[in-house]
N, C-alpha and C positions, 0 to 999 in steps of 0.2 A: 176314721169310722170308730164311733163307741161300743167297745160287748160290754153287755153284763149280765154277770153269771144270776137265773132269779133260781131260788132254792124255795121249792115249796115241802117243810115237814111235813112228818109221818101224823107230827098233832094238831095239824092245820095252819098252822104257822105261817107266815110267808113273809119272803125279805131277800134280798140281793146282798149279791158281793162283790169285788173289785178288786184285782192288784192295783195299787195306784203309783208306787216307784218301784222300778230295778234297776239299778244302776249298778255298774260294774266296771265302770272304769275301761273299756276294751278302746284302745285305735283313737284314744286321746294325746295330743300333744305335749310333751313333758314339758313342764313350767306350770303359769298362773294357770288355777282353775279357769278363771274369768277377769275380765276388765273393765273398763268402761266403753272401750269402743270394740269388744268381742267377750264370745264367752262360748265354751264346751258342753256339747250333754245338756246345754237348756239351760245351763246355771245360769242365777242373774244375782249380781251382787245386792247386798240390800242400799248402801251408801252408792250412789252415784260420784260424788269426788272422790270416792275411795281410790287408792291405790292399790293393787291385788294380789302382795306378795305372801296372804299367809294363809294362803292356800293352793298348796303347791302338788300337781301331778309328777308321782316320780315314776321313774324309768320302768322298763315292761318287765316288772315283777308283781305281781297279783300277791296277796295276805290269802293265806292258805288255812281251811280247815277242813278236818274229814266230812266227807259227806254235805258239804255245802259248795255250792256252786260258787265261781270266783271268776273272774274276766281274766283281762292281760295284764293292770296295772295298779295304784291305787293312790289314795291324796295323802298329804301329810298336812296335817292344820298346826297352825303355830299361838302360842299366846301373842298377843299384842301387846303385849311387852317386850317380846324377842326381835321385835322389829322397828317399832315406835322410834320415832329416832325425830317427832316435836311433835308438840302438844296438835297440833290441827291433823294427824294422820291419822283415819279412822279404822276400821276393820272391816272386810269384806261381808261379813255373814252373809257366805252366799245359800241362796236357796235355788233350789228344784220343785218346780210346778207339779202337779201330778200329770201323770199321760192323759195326750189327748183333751188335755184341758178340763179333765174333771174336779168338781170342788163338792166334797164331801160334809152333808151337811151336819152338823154336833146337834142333831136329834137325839130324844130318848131314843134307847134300845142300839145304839152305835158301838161297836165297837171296831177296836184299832189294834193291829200289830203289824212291829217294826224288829227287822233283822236285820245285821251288819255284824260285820269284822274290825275289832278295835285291835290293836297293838302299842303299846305306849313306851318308849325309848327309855327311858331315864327318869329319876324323879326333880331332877335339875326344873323343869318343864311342866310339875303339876304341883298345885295348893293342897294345903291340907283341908281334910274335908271339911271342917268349919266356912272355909272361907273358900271354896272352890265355886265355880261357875258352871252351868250349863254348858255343853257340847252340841249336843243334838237336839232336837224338837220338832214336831209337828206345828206347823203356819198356819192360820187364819187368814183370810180377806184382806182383813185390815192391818194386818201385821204383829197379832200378839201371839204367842207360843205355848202349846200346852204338851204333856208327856214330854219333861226334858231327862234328859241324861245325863248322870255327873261323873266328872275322874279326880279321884281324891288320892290321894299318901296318907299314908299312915304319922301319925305325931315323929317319928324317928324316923321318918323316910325311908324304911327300908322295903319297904310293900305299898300294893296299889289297893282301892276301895271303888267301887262302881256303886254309884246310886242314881236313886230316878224322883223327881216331884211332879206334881202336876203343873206348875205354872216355874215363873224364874223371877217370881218376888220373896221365896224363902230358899232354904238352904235343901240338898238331898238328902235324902234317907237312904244310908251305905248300907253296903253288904256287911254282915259280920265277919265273914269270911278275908282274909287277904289274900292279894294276887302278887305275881311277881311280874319286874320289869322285863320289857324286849319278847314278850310272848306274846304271840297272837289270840284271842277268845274271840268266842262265838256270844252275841248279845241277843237275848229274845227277850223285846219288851210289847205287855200286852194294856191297854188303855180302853176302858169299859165306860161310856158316858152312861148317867143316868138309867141303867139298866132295871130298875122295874122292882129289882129286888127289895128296895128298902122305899119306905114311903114317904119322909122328909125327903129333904133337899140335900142331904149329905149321904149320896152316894154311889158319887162315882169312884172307882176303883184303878189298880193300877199295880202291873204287877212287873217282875224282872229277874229271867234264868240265865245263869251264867252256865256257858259248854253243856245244855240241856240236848240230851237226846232226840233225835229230828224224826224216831220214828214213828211217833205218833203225839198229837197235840198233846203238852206236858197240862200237867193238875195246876189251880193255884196254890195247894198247899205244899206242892215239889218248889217254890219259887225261892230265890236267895233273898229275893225283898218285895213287901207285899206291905199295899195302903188302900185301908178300905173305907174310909169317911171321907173324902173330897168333898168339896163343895160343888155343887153341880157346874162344870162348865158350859155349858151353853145361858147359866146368867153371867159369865163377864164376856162384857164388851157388848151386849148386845142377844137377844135369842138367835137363838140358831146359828152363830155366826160360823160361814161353811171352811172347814180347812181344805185347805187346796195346795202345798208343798214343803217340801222337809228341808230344815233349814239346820245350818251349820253357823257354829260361831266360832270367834276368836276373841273375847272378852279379857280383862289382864287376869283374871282369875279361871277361864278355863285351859285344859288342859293343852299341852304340844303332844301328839300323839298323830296314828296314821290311823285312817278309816279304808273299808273297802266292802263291796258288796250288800249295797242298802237294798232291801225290800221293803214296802210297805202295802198294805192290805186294811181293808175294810168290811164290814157288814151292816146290813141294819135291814131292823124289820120295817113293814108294812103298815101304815096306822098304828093300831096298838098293839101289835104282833112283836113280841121277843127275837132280837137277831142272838145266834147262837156263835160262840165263838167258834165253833167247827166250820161256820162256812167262812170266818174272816181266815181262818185257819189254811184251810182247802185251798183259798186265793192266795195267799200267800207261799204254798207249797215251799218250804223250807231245803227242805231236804234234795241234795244233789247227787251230782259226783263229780267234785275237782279235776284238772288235768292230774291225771299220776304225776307226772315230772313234767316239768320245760327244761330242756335242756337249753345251754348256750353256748357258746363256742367249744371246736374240739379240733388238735392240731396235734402233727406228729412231728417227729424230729429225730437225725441219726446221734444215739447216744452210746456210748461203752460196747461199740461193735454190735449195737442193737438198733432196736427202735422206739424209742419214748412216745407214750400215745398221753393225752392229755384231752381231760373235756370239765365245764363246767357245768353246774345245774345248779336251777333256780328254785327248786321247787322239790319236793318230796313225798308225796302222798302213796300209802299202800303199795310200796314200793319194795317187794324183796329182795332184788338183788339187781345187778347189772350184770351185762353178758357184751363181752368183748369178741368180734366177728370180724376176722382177715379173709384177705381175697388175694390174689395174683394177678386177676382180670374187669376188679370194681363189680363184676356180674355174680358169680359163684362165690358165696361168702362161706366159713365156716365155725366152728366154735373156736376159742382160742383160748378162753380163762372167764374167770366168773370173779367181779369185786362187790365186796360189801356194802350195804348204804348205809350211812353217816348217818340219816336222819335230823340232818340239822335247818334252821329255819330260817337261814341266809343263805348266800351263796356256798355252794362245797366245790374245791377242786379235786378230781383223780387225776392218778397217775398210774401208768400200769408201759411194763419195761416189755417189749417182745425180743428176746434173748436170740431166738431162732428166726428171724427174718430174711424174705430169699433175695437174690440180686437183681435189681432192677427195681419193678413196682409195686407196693406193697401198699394194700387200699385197709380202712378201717371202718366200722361203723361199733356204735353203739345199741344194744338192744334193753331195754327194761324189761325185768319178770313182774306183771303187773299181779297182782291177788286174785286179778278174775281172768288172768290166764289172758288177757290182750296186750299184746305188744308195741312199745314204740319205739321207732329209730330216731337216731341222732343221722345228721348228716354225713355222708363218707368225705373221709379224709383221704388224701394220698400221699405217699412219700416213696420218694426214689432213692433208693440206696445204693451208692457208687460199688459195681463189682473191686475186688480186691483180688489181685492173683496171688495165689499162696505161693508161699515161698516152699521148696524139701531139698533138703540139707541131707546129705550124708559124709559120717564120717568115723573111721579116718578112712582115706580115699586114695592112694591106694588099700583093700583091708589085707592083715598079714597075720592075722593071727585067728582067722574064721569068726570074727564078732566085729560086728558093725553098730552105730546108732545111726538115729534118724529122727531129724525135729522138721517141724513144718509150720509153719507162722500163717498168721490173717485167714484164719480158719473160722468157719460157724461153727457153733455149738450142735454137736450132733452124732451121728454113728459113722466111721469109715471104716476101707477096708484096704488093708496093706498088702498087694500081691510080690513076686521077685520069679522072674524067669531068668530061664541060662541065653544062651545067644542061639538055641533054633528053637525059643520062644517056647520049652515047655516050662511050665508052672510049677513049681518044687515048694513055694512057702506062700501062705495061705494066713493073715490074723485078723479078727474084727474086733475094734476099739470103739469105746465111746470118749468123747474127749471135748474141750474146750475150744480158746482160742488158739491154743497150742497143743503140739503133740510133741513129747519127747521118748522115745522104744528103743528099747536096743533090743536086740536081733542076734540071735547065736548060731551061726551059719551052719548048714551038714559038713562032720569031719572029713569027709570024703570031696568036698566041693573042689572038681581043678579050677588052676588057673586059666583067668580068663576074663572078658567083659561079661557083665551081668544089667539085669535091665530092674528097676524098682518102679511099682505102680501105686500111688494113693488117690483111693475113687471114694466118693460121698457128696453128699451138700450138695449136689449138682454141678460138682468141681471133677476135676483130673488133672493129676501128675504124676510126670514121669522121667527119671532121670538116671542117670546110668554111675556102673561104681566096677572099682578095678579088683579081683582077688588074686594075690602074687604067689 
């Protein structure tokens, strides 16, 4: 079933709007985007003998950016060069239809924006902008491409350049700006046909904000790169020719980079009615909120008379801290310790030592301190720690000279308490220690102690011993 959102101005105006892609990568197969005899998400290759290795879902980590929404996973597109291995192997350029089969027609008064998540590994993988290639574009009918996207290096390679053209018969217009490798950015690019403003035939427009603010539609003159004499798209190939899905390449001159999180949106007026880019705007709604964190695996283990808790995350958004929660029963959890976020845009490991762990079952979970105060757990762990019965040692044994020591071994970390009765069990010595995995005390007995058997008690940790000592 088709919506469309119709927007009637306050100055009569009237024109409609549309999301036409979201893609987000969620609950896709990791491998080939698409194939010839299968394909994900709707993608269809544009080569049918193609073979479809260069564009690849990888594993359930989403390309993250604040405040824009991200699924579970994301592609990684490769040059065709990185894979080409003889002359007859084509490239997939696969494309995505719009939903529901809509095809937007490249009328006056049309406009378009497109958002996604680019990240670019290395410059091993990208041209210099001279001779760089298209990545992204909007499709037509018949198959020719307009608002494309470029990923450029710098002449030394040591930064990245992002540009946009109208078509993929000349070269991009970069940003002045350089970027750097293995980051992820946020891309808004907006593509204005024939808008009304100028009265020849030159002028369609075409603009592109790097990491622009999502809270409200940005200006054209905020844009990192802005082209306002186009030649009108809707005379090549045909009038009106309707685009209808966003297409992805692998050319030897476009970039190896990962994409994630495409939107694409539309507008257009009514006859002769101005569409306004507020309402291609509106339909496209940008602006999110990421998962805070995905966590991934988390496992515990007995280490240095402890317990080593270990967990992974994939993910980092407004994230201020982490909060480490034990339990004795898996049900009643409590605080335990608070560790830092890394903030980094791969995978991070923690590790964090529970020094005081009790005998038997020892459950874990993970809690994030998210910024707006909601919480998410990680899965509990559990770990069983083998009891240890402490050793207590006294000596010397018989005592003969009213002083004794006392060690006691395979002890928790923790507070105990050293009592010593006479033989009709009153209580005469009384210490509280705090102490390790060892205790070593010595003990200066009352001058007055007769001879006789004497009884030593050490209690803590949820331990007890008790052992006996001779004074001659």
């Amino acid at each position: 079933m088709l919506f469309i959102l119709f927007i009637a101005t306050s100055n009569g105006n009237a024109q409609y709007s549309q999301l036409l892609i979201n893609e987000n990568f969620t609950d896709y197969t990791t491998g080939n985007l698409n194939s010839t005899s299968a394909s994900q998400g709707s993608w269809k290759p544009s080569f049918r003998e193609s073979s479809s290795d260069f564009v690849q879902v990888a594993s359930l980590l989403p390309l993250l950016y604040p405040d824009y929404t991200s699924g579970s996973q994301y592609v990684n597109v490769a040059q065709r060069s990185d894979y080409e291995a003889s002359p007859w192997k084509y490239p997939d350029d696969p494309y995505k239809p719009f939903k529901n089969g809509i095809v937007a027609t490249n009328a006056d008064n049309t406009i378009f924006y497109i958002s996604f998540l680019v990240r670019v590994p290395s410059a091993g993988g990208v041209q210099s902008t001279g001779d760089a290639r298209p990545n992204i574009a909007l499709r037509t009918i018949n198959g020719s491409q307009f608002a494309n996207f470029y990923i450029g290096k710098t002449q030394n390679g040591t930064g990245l350049k992002f540009g946009i053209n109208k078509d993929t018969y000349g070269s991009g217009q970069f940003t002045e700006q350089t970027y750097s490798f293995n980051t992820t950015y946020l891309v808004l690019i907006r593509y204005d046909i024939a808008n009304g403003l100028n009265t020849g035939d030159y002028d369609d427009k075409m603009y592109m904000w790097i990491n622009p603010s999502l809270s409200s539609e940005p200006s054209g003159q905020s844009a990192q790169v802005a082209i306002n004499n186009f030649w009108d798209f809707k005379f090549d190939g045909g009038f009106n020719t309707p685009a209808h899905s966003l297409q992805l390449f692998q050319e030897p001159g476009s970039a190896t980079a990962s994409f994630d999180a495409f939107k694409v949106a539309y507008a257009q007026g009514f006859d002769t009615d101005t569409a306004t880019s507020a309402a291609a705007w509106n339909s496209l709604s940008p602006a999110g909120v990421p998962l805070p964190v995905k966590f991934g695996s988390i496992k515990g283990y007995a280490k240095d008379r402890g317990i080593q808790v270990e967990w992974n995350v994939y993910s980092e958004f407004n994230i201020l801290r982490y909060e480490i929660e034990r339990s004795a029963d898996g049900i009643h959890f409590s605080h335990a310790a608070y560790v830092a976020v890394k903030h980094e845009e791969s995978k991070s490991l923690y590790k964090w030592l529970d020094a005081i762990p009790v005998g038997g079952n020892n459950y874990y979970r993970i809690k994030n301190i998210y910024t707006t105060g909601e919480p998410l757990y990680s899965t509990i762990v559990r770990v069983v720690l083998k009891e240890h019965d402490p050793v207590l040692l006294i000596y010397p044994n018989p005592a003969s000279d009213k002083h004794i020591s006392i060690q006691a071994t395979d002890l928790q970390q923790g507070d105990y308490k050293i009592e010593i009765f006479n033989a009709g069990g009153q209580l005469f010595y009384v210490k509280q220690i705090s102490a390790g995995s060892t205790i070593n005390q010595s003990i200066e007995l009352p001058a007055a102690l007769k001879t006789g058997i004497y009884t030593i008690q050490l209690t803590g940790m949820s331990i007890k011993q008790v052992t006996q000592f001779l004074v001659q």
